[in-house]
MIMI-445564 format. One record per residue (C-alpha): z, x, y; residue in one letter. Coordinates in steps of 0.25 Angstrom, whole numbers, padded with zeros to 4 digits, always signed. Layout:
ZXYa;...
This chain:
+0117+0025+0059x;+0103+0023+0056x;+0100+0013+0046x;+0092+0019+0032x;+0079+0014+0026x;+0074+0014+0012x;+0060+0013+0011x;+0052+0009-0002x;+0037+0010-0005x;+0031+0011-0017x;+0020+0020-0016x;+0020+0036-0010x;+0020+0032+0004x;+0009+0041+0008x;+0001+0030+0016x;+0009+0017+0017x;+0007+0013+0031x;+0017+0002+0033x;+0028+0008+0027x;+0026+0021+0035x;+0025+0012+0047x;+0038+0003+0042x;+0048+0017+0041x;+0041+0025+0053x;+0046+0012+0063x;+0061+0010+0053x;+0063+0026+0056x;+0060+0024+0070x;+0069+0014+0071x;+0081+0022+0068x;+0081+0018+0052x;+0083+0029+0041x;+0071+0027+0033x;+0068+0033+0019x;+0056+0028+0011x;+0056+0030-0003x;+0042+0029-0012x;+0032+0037-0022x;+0030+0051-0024x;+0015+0052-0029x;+0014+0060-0040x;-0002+0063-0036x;+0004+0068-0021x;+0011+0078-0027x;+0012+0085-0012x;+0019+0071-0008x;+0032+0074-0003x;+0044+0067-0009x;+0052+0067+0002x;+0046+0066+0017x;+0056+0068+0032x;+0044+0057+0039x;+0054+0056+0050x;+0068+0059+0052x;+0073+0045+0048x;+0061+0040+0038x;+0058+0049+0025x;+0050+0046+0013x;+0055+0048-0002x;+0046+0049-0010x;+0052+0045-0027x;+0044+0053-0039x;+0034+0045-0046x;+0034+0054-0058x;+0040+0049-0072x;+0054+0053-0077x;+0056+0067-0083x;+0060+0059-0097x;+0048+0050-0095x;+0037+0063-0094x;+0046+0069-0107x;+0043+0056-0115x;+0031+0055-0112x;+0026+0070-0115x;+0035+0070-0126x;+0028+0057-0132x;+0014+0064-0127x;+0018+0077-0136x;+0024+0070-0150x;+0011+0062-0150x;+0003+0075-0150x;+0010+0081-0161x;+0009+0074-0175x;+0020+0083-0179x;+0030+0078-0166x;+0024+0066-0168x;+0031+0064-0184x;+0043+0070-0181x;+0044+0061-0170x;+0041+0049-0179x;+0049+0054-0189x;+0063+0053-0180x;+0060+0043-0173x;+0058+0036-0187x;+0071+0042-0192x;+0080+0039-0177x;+0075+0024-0179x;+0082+0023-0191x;+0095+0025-0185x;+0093+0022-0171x;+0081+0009-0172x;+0086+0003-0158x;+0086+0018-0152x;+0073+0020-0157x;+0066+0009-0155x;+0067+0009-0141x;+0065+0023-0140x;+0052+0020-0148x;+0047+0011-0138x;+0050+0019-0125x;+0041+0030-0132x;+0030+0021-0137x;+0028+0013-0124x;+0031+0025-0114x;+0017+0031-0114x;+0012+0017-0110x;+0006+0021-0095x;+0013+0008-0089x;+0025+0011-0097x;+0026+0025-0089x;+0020+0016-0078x;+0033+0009-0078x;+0043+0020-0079x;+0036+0029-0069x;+0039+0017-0058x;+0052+0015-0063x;+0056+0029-0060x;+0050+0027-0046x;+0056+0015-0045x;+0071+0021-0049x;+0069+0032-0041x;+0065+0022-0029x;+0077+0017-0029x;+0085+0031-0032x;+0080+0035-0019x;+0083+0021-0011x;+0098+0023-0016x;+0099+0038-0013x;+0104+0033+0001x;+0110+0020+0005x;+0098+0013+0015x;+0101+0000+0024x;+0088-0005+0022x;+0079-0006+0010x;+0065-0008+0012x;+0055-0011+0000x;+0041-0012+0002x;+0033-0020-0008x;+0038-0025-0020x;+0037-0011-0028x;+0048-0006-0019x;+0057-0019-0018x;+0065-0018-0031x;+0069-0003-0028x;+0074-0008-0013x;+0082-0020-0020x;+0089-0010-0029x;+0092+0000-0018x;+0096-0012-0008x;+0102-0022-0015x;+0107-0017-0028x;+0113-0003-0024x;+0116-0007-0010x;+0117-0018-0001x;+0106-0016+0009x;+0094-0021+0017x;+0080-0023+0010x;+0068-0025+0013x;+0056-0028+0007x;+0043-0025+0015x;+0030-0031+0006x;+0018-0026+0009x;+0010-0035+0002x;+0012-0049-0006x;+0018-0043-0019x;+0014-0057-0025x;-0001-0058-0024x;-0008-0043-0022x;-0017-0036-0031x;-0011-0030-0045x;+0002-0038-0041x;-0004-0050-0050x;+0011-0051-0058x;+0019-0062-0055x;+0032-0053-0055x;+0029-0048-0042x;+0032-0060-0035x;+0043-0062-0047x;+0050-0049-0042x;+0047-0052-0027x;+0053-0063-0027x;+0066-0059-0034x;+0067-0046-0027x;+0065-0053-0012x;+0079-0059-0013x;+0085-0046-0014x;+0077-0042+0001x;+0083-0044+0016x;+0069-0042+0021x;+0054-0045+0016x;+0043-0040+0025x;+0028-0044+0023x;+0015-0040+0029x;+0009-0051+0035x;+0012-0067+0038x;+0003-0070+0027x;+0010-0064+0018x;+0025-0069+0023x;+0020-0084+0023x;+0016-0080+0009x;+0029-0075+0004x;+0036-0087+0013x;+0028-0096+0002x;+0032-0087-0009x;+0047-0085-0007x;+0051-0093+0004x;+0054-0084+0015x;+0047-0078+0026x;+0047-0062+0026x;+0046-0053+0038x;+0032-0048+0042x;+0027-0033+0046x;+0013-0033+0048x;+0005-0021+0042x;+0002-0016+0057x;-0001-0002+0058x;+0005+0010+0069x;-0003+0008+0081x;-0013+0020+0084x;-0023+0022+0092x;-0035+0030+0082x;-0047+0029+0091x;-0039+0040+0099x;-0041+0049+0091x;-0055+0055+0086x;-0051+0064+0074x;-0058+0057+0062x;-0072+0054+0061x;-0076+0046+0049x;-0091+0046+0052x;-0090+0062+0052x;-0081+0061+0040x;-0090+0055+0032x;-0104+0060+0038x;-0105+0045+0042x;-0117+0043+0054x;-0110+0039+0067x;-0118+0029+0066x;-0114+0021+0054x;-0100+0012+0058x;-0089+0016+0048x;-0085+0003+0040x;-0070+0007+0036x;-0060+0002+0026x;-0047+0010+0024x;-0036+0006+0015x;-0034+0004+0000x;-0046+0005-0010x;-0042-0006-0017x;-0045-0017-0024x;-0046-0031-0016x;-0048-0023-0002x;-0064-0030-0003x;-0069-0014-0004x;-0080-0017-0013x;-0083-0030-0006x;-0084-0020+0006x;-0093-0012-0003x;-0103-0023-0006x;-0105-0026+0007x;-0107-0012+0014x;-0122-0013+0010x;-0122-0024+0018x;-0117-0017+0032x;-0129-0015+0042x;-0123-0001+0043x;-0110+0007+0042x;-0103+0015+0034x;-0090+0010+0026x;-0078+0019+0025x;-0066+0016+0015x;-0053+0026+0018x;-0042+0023+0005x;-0039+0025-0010x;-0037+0014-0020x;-0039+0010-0034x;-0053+0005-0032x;-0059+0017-0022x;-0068+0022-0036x;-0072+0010-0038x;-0077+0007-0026x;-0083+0021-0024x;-0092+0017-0034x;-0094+0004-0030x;-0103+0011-0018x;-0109+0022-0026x;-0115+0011-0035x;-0119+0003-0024x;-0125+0015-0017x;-0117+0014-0002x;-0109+0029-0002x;-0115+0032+0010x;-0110+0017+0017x;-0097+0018+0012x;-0087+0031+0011x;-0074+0032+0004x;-0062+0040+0010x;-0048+0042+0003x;-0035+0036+0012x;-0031+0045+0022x;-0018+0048+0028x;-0011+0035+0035x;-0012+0043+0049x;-0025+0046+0050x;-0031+0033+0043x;-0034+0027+0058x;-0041+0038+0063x;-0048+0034+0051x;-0051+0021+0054x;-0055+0023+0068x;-0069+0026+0064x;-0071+0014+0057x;-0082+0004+0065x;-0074-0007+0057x;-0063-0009+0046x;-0064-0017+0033x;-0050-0023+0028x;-0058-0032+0015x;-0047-0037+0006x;-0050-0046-0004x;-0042-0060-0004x;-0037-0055-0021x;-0023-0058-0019x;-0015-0063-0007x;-0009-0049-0004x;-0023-0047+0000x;-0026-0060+0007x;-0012-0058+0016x;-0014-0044+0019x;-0016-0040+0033x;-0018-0023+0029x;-0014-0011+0036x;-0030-0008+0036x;-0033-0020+0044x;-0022-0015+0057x;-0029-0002+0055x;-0041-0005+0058x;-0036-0011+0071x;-0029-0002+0075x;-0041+0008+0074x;-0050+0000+0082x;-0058-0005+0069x;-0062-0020+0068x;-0061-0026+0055x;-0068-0032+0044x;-0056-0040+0037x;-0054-0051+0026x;-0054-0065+0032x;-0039-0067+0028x;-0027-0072+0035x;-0019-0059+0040x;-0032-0051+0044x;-0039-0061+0049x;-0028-0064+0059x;-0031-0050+0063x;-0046-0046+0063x;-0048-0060+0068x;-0035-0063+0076x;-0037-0051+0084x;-0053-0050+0083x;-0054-0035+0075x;-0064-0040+0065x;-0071-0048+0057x;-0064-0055+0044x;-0073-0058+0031x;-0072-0063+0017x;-0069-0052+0011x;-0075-0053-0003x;-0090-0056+0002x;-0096-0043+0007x;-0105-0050+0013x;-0094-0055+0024x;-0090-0042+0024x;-0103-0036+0025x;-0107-0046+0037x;-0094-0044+0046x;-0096-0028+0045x;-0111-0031+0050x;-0105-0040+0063x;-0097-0029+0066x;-0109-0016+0066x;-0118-0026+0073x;-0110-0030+0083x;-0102-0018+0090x;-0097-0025+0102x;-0091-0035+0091x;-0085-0023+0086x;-0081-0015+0097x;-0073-0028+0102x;-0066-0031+0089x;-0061-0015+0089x;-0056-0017+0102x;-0046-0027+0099x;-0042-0017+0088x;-0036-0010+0098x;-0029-0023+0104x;-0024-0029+0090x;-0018-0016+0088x;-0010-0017+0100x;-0003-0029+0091x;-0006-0025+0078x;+0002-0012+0076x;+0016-0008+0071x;+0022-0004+0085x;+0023-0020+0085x;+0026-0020+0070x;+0036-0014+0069x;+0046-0022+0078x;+0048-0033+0069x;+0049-0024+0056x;+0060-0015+0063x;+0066-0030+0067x;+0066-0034+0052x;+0076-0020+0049x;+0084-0025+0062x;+0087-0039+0056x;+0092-0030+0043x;+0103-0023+0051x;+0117-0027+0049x;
């Protein structure tokens, strides 16, 4: 009998590459996998449920806040509107304290703090979180598997608590030191929560000698490696005539996250710079606004465009037109100094030599492998002279995409997947 898999993420899975790659190679090892994350509730065309293959499906838990919650809240909303609800109100609440002061105290509190936003906050991710687990317990799993720390008290209550099963705990990034994750009861939790787990997975070697200092064990690594593809096959996007961009300006790409500590507007500061090209960003994030008007202001819309994220299976046909990719983060937090991105293997595997930050895991790449160039991230004017080294000298760049196509050969999840699928062999029995 095949063996199940419950799966959490905490987001829509919508465009979550690794974990997508993680369940597609589990299913086609025989496993029963069902992964369990967020409905979005502005994605109201986002199916709640979805066959991907005949073993792996995707449920999808409701975001929204409990029926009583939006009755609370709309009937607190309507006595405060009316001064005459409003007295009657008062008036027995005044007269219930008299002979129930316990009772109604805490009633009391309930509805003065309820229409706090991070009180409703709170309880809108403790219904997704109860519902999480509701659905990890609808069938009894073999395995567990929790990616990040958001997911990992869910999995230890399904696994452990209910059941006596397998888990798992696949972190994606390093919970401890990572931008808005400056509490120090995210390595209080981790800590605690990692004695409950068969199996921690990290990223990077970076980051497993980092937890080794941390907590004293050494965890299992699966790099961020992407599918293996072959994009300059095919022709079918052309971002020069997607953005009326002259042939003969070089696209200068960044794809990924528009967020804060990603060196974007160092990026920015440096395009004047460039002796010629054309900077596209592809992605959303918190900052994007921000940024936009960072250019307006500096007066460089025609030097750099802005595209929205676009679906994970065409992204590389995306990238392909790209004369060089820019992978900038800024060293704000170790997360960011281990990291070793999805972004960075895409490029390579499109053929695109990179501009990367001179830290440890991507400078064992783009210098290791010779794809790129690395630079001080934070001085535009590094960034600035690397991009010119590149548009001046094509054969340099012509012979740093070509061992792209070699380091792909190696850098890929075909060759990935091995040891991840090893790790959930060593589980069985």
């Amino acid at each position: 009998m095949s063996k199940k898999v419950a799966v959490f993420v905490w987001n829509h899975f919508t465009n979550d590459a690794r974990v997508l790659r993680e369940c597609m190679a589990l299913q086609e090892a025989g496993y029963l996998v069902d992964l369990i994350a967020i409905h979005d509730l502005k994605q109201p065309d986002l199916p709640y449920f979805e066959q991907r293959t005949t073993r792996f499906s995707v449920r999808r838990v409701r975001a929204d806040q409990a029926k009583w919650a939006d009755f609370l809240l709309n009937g607190i909303g309507r006595i405060k509107q009316n001064k005459m609800l409003l007295l009657a109100f008062s008036m027995l609440f005044l007269l219930l304290l008299l002979f129930f002061p316990l009772i109604m105290l805490v009633i009391g509190a309930m509805i003065a703090i309820y229409p706090l936003p991070k009180v409703q906050t709170l309880i809108r991710r403790s219904m997704i979180f109860s519902r999480m687990v509701a659905y990890g317990l609808r069938n009894k799993y073999d395995v567990y598997h929790a990616n990040d720390l958001n997911t990992l008290p869910q999995a230890i209550l399904c696994a452990k608590l209910f059941h006596r099963e397998k888990l798992i705990y696949d972190s994606h990034e390093i919970q401890t030191s990572r931008t808005g994750y400056n509490n120090p009861m995210y390595g209080i939790c981790e800590r605690f929560f990692l004695r409950f787990t068969d199996v921690c997975i990290h990223e990077n070697h970076t980051r497993a000698a980092y937890i080794q200092d941390r907590y004293h064990f050494y965890p299992k690594v699966v790099h961020n490696y992407p599918t293996r593809q072959f994009p300059e096959q095919n022709k079918d996007i052309d971002l020069h005539q997607m953005l009326q961009i002259p042939t003969q300006e070089p696209i200068l790409l960044y794809q990924g996250g528009v967020q804060v500590g990603r060196g974007l507007d160092k990026l920015i500061q440096a395009v004047p710079m460039f002796q010629k090209g054309v900077v596209v960003m592809i992605g959303d994030g918190r900052i994007k606004v921000e940024l936009e008007q960072q250019v307006r202001q500096a007066g460089l819309e025609q030097k750099i465009r802005f595209l929205p994220k676009v679906p994970l299976q065409d992204l590389l046909h995306y990238t392909k037109n790209a004369y060089l990719g820019f992978q900038l983060l800024n060293n704000v937090c170790f997360n960011h100094y281990s990291a070793s991105s999805n972004k960075l293997f895409e490029y390579v595997m499109s053929g695109v030599p990179v501009i990367g930050s001179d830290f440890p895991e991507i400078r064992r790449i783009v210098t290791g492998e010779e794809v790129g160039l690395v630079v001080d991230s934070h001085d535009p004017n590094a960034i600035a002279a690397a991009v010119n080294e590149l548009l001046t000298n094509p054969a340099l760049r012509e012979r740093y995409s070509q061992n792209c196509y070699r380091a792909r050969e190696i850098y890929n999840w075909e060759r990935e997947k091995v040891p991840f699928l090893k790790i959930y062999d060593g589980l069985k029995g």
